[in-house]
C-alpha positions in Angstrom: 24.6 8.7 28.4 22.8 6.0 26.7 24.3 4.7 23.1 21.5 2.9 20.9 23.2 0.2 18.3 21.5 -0.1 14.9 22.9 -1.6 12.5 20.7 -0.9 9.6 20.7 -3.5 7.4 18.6 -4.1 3.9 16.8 -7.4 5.2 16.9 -7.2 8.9 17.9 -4.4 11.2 20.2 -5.2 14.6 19.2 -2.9 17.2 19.6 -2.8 20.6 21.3 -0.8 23.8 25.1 -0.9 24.0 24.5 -2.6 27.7 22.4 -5.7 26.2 23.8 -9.3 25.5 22.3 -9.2 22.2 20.6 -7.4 19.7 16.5 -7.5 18.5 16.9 -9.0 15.0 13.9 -7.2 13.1 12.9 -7.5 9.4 13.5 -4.2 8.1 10.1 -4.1 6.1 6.2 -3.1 6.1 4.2 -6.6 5.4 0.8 -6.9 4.7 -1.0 -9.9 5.1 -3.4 -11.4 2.8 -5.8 -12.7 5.5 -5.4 -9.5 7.6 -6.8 -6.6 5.6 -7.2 -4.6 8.5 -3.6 -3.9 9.9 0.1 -4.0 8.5 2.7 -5.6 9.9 5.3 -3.4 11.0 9.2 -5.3 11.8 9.0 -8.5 14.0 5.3 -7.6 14.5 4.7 -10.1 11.6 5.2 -13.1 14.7 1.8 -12.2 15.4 0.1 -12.7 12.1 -1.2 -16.6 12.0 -1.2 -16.9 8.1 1.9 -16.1 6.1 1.3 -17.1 3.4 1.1 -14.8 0.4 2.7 -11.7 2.5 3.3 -8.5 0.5 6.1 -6.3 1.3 6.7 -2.8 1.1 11.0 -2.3 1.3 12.8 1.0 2.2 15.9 -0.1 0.8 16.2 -1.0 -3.3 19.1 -2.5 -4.7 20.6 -1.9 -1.2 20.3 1.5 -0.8 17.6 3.3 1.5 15.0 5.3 -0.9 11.6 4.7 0.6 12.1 6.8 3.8 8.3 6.6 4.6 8.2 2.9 5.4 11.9 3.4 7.2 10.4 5.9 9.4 7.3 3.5 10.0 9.8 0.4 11.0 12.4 3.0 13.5 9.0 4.5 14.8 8.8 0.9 15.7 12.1 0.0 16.9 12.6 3.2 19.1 8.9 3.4 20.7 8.1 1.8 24.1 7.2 -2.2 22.5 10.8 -2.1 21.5 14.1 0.0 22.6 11.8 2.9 24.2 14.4 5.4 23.5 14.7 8.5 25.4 16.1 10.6 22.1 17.3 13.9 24.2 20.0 11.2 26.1 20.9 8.8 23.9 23.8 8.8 21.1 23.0 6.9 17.8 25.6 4.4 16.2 24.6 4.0 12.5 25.3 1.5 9.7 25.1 2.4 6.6 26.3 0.5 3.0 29.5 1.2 1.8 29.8 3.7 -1.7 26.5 5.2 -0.2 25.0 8.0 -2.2 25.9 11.4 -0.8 22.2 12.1 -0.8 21.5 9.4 1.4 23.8 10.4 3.6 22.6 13.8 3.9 18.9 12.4 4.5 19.5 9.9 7.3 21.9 12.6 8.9 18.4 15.2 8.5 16.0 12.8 9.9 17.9 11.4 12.7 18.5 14.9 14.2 15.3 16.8 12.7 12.7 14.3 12.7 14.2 12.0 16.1 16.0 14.8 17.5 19.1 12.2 19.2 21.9 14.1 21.0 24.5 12.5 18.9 25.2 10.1 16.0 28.5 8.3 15.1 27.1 6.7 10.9 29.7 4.6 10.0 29.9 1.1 7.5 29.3 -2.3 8.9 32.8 -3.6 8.1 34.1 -0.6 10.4 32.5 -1.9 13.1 33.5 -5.7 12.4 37.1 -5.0 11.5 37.0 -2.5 15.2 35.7 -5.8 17.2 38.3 -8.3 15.4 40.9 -6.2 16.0 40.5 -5.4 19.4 38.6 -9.2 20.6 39.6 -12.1 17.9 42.7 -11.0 16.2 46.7 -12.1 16.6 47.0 -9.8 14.1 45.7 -6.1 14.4 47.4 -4.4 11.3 45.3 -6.0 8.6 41.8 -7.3 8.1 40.2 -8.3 4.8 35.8 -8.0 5.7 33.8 -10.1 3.7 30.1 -9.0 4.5 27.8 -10.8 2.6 23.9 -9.7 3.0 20.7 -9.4 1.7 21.4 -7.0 -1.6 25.4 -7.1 -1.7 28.2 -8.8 -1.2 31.2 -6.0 0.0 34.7 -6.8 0.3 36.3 -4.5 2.7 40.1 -4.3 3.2 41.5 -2.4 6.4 45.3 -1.6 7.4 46.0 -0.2 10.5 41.9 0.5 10.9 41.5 2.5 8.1 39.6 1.8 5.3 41.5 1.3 2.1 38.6 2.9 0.0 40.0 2.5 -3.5 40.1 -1.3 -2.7 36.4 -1.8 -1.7 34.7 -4.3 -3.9 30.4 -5.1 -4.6 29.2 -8.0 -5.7 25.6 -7.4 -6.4 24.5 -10.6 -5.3 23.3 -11.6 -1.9 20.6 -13.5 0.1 17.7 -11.4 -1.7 19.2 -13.5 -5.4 19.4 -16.6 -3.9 15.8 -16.9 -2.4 14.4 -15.3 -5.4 16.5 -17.6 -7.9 15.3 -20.6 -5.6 11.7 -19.3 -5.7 12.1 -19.5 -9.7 13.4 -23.0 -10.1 10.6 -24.6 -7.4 8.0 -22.9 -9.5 9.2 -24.0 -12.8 10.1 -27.8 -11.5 7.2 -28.6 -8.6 4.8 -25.7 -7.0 4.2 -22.1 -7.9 5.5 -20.3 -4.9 6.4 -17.0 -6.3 4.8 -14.9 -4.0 6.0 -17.1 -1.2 8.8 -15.0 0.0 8.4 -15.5 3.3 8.4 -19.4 3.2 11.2 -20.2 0.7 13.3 -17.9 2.7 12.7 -19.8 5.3 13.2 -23.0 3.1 16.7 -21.6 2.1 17.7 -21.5 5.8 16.4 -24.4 6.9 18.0 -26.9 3.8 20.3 -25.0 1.5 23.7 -25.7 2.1 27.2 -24.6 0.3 28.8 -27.6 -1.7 32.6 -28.4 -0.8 32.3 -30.6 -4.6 29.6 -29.3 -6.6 30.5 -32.0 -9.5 30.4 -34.6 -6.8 27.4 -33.6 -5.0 25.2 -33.0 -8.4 26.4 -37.1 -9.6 24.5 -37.9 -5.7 21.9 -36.3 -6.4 21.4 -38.0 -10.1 21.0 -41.2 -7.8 17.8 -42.7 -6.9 16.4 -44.4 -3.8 18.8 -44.3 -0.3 21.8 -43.8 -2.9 20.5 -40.3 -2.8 22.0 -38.7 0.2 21.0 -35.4 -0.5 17.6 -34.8 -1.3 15.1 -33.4 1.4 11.5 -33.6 1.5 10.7 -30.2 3.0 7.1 -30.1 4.8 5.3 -26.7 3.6 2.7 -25.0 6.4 -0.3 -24.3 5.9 -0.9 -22.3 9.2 -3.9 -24.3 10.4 -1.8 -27.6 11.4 1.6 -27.0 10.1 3.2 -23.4 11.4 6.0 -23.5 10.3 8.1 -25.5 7.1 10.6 -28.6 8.4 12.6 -30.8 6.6 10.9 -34.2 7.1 12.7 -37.2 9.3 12.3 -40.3 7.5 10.4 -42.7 9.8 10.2 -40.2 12.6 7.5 -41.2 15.2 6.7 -38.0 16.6 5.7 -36.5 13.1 2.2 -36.1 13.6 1.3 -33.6 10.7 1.2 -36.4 8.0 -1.9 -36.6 5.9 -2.4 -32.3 6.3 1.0 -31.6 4.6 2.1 -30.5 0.9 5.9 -31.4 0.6 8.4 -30.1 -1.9 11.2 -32.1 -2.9 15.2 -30.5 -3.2 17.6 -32.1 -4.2 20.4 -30.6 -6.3 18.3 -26.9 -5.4 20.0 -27.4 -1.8 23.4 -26.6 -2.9 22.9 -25.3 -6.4 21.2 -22.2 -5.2 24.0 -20.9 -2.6 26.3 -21.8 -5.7 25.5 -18.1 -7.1 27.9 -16.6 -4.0 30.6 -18.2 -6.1 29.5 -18.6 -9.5 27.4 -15.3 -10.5 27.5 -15.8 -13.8 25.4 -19.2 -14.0 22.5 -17.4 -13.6 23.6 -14.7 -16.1 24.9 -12.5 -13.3 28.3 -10.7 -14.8 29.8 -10.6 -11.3 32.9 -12.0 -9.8 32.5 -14.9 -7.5 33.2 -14.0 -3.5 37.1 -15.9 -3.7 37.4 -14.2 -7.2 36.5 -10.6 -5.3 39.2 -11.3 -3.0 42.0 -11.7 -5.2 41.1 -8.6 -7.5 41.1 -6.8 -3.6 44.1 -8.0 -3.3 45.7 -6.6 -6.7 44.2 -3.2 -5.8 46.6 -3.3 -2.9 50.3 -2.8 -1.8 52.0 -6.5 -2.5 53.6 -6.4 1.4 50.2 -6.3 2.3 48.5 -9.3 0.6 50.4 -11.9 3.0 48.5 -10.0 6.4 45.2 -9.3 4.8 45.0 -12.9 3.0 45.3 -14.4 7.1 42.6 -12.5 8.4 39.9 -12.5 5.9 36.8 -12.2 8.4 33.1 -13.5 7.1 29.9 -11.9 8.3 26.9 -11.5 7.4 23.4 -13.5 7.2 25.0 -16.0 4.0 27.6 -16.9 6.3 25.3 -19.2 8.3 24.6 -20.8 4.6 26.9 -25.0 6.1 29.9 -24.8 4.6 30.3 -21.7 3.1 33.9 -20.7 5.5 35.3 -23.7 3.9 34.5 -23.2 0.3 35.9 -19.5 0.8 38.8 -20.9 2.1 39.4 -23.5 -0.9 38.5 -20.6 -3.3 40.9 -18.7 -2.3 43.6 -21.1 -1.1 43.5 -22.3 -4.8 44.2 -18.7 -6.7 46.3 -17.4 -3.9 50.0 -17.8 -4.3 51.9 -20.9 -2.4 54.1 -18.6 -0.5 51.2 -17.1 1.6 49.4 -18.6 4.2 45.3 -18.5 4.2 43.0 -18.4 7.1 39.3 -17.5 7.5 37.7 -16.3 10.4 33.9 -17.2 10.9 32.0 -15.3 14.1 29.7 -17.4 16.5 27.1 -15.2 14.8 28.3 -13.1 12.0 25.0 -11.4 11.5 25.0 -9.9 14.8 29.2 -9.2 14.1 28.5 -5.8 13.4 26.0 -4.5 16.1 28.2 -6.4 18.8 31.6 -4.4 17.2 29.3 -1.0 17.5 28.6 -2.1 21.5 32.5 -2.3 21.5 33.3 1.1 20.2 30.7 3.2 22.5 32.7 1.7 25.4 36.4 3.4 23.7 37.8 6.1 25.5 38.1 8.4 22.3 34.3 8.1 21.1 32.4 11.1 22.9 35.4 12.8 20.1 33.9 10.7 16.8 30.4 11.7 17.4 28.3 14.5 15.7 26.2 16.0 18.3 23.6 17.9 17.5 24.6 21.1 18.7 27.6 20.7 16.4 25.0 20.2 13.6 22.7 23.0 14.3 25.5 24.8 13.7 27.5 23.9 11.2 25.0 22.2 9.2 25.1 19.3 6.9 28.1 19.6 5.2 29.8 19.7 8.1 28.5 16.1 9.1 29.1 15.0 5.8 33.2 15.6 7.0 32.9 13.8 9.8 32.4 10.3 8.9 34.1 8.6 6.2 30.8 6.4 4.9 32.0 6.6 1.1 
């Protein structure tokens, strides 16, 4: 039987067949185009719209959670037809992410759709962390009793303690701040200091990606970038498109002879934005966010736990998630929370190859364990015992 891999997250979805190398990274969105008035752009269809500037986006999920289910049906209508996965739904099981603390509704609704509306012949939902903590502890780990998840994203930031594989639920900590607030914030402080780009999501996204960077010294990289002239080592000029000569944003080379866009471009100058920005993963409150920072989080995990078990989870703290590919950001974890942990323990982090893909690869993993035809919901098992009988068998909350 065929397993299908989605892990379903708020910005982009990872989908794919348990057999493939990788998984289809697709933005999890309906974007309409303002130079295209005749079609939306459904997932990674938007690669075939020329101007992207301006794009408008309709979101299933809000504040991390999925509400809109006519636009998610839209994007796996997508995903599972023939220009994608070309799911055969009557032979294939479903693995599922979901956030953690989901709403009991939510649950209830994907669990509805997925066998009413799709009609698959089993599902196995389940958190992201599950998955990442089931492919650490079976592929990258020395260690296989404890493993503290840190899964930064696009809406959250969750902190995910396991023992033994199970999820130590009263310990789960949010952040409500991830890759959505930090393009948004960085959005806000390019339009107030250089060029309205507000309804530039698309590009300063890809502007975040492309220069923003976590500082190991934020004192002593904000006195470089006071400097002036080649002092500076910092700033970037960062070359916007403008989809006739330019396709897509780069940060410019100085004296780089193959640059042959200059004269057509409109640049935008960061300097103290490149590290300043990602500084909101570990200093909420500068922006007026009353959250914890990410090393903070993992100490208060930490003192919701059993004390024998701070010196197991504190070397195995595991990062995933799309912020994780922010430069630096491992090592700035790792000083956080070397610096509030106590002497006696070691620290180590553990950064994946490609911790946004962590998750789907760790659900390719599972379908292959003996024991998983026995964690699945089939659909003759929900037809009938009904929903709160699925709502038993997987521990999502």
């Amino acid at each position: 039987m065929a397993t299908l891999v989605l892990d379903n997250g708020a910005g982009s979805a990872k989908v794919g067949f348990s057999t493939d190398k990788e998984p289809k990274i697709i933005p999890n969105c309906v974007m309409k185009a303002k130079n295209v008035r005749t079609r939306i752009f459904i997932g990674d269809q938007i690669d075939e719209c020329k101007d992207l500037s301006s794009l408008y986006y309709l979101l299933p999920f809000q504040k991390g959670y999925l509400v809109n289910w006519d636009i998610e049906r839209q994007v796996w209508d997508h995903m599972f037809g023939k220009d994608c996965c070309k799911v055969d739904f009557n032979e294939t099981t479903l693995v599922v992410t979901e956030p953690c603390l989901n709403f009991q509704s939510i649950q209830e609704a994907m669990t509805e759709v997925l066998f009413e509306e799709y009609q698959f012949k089993a599902i196995y939902r389940c958190n992201a962390p599950h998955l990442s903590q089931y492919k650490y502890s079976k592929k990258d780990s020395q260690n296989q009793q404890c493993t503290l998840l840190v899964d930064s994203g696009y809406s959250f930031t969750h902190l995910v303690p396991f023992c033994k594989g199970k999820k130590l639920r009263d310990a789960v900590c949010r952040l409500n701040v991830g890759g959505k607030v930090l393009t948004n914030h960085l959005k806000e402080v390019i339009s107030y200091r250089q060029l309205m780009v507000m309804d530039e999501t698309y590009v300063v996204n890809q502007m975040k990606e492309d220069v923003c960077y976590v500082s190991a010294n934020f004192t002593q990289d904000m006195n470089i970038a006071r400097r002036k002239g080649a002092e500076n080592t910092i700033m970037r000029e960062y070359v916007l498109p403008d989809f006739s000569h330019i396709k897509r944003g780069y940060v410019r080379q100085k004296d780089d002879p193959t640059d042959k866009t200059e004269g057509y471009e409109q640049t935008i100058r960061m300097n103290n934005e490149r590290f300043a920005v990602p500084e909101l993963l570990f200093h909420p409150s500068d922006v007026g966010i009353q959250e914890m920072g990410i090393p903070e989080a993992i100490t208060h995990v930490l003192s919701k736990v059993d004390e024998e078990l701070h010196p197991h989870l504190l070397t195995n703290i595991v990062l995933t998630g799309g912020n994780c590919h922010l430069p630096g950001f491992q090592d700035r974890v790792y000083q956080g929370v070397r610096s509030l942990a106590s002497d006696e323990y070691d620290v180590a982090t553990f950064l994946p190859p490609n911790p946004m893909t962590y998750a789907w690869e760790g659900g390719c993993l599972l379908s292959q364990d003996p024991q998983f035809h026995k964690m699945v919901l089939t659909r003759q098992d929900y037809d009938e015992q009904g929903l709160a009988y699925s709502l038993e068998q997987f521990d999502v909350s």
